[in-house]
C-alpha positions in Angstrom: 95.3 73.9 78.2 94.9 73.1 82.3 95.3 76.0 84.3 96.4 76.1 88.5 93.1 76.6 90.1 92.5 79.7 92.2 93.1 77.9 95.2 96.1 75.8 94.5 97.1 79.5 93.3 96.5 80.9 97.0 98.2 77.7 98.9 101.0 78.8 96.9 101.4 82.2 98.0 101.0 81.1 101.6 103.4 78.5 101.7 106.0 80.7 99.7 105.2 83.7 102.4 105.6 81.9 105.4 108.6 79.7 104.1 109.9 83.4 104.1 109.4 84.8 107.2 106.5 86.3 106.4 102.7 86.3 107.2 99.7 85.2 104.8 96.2 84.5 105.4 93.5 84.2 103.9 90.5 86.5 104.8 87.5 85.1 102.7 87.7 82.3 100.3 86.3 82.1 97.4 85.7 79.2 94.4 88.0 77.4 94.6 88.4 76.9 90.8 88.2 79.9 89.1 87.4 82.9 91.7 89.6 86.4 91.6 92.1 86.8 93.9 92.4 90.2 95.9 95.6 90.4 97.6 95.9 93.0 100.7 99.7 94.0 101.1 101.0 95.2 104.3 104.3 96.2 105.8 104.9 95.4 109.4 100.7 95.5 109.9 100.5 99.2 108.3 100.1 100.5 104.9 97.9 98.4 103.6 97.8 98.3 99.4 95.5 95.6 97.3 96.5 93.9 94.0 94.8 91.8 91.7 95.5 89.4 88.3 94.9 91.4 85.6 93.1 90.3 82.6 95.3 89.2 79.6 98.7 89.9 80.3 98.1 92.4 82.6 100.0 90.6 85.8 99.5 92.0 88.8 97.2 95.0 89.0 97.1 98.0 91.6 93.5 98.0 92.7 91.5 99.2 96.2 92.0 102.6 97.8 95.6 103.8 97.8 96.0 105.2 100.7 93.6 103.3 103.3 93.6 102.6 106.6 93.0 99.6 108.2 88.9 100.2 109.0 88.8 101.7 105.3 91.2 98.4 104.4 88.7 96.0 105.8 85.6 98.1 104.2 86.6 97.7 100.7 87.4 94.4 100.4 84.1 93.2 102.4 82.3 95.5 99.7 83.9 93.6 96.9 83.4 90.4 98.5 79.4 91.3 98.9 79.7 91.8 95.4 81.5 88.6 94.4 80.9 86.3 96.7 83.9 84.1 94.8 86.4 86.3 95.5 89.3 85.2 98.0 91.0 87.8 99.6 94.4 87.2 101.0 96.4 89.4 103.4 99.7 89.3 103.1 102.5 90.9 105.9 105.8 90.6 104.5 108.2 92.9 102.6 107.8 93.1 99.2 104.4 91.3 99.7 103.8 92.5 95.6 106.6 90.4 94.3 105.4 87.7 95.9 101.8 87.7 94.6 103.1 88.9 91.2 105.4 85.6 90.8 102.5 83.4 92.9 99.0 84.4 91.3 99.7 86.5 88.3 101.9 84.0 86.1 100.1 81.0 84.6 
């Protein structure tokens, strides 16, 4: 069975985040066919809370530091990223950003 590569994956949650109102960018790519996806919620530029596809059926997982700020934000995911240079990690600035990356990169 053909699965959505991880970048048609993170087009996807761009165009559906700025088709919102929202705002979405992408902070490192990664492969474009099979890297993880780190996703960096915010909420009006504050709060910042990662996520992640979960193995299996796992959806969308809580990962990251839970209650970082944005120098602590920008540290973890520039660790995990010199760990696995195929991650992508997206930022996302919209309400709700978790629905949107549940619905966008956690379903297949």
């Amino acid at each position: 069975m053909a699965r959505l590569t991880s970048e048609f994956r993170v087009k996807a949650l761009l165009r559906r985040v700025h088709d919102s109102g929202g705002s979405a960018m992408v902070l490192a790519r990664g492969d474009a066919t099979s890297g993880a996806i780190l996703v960096v919620t915010l909420d009006r530029g504050r709060n910042p809370r990662f996520h992640e596809r979960g193995l299996g059926t796992a959806g969308l997982v809580v990962s990251g530091p839970a209650d970082a700020d944005e120098s602590a934000a920008s540290e973890y995911w520039q660790r995990r990223r010199r760990s696995d240079p195929d991650l992508w990690v997206v930022e996302l600035d919209i309400a709700d950003g978790e629905r949107f990356a549940a619905e966008t990169i956690a379903s297949d």
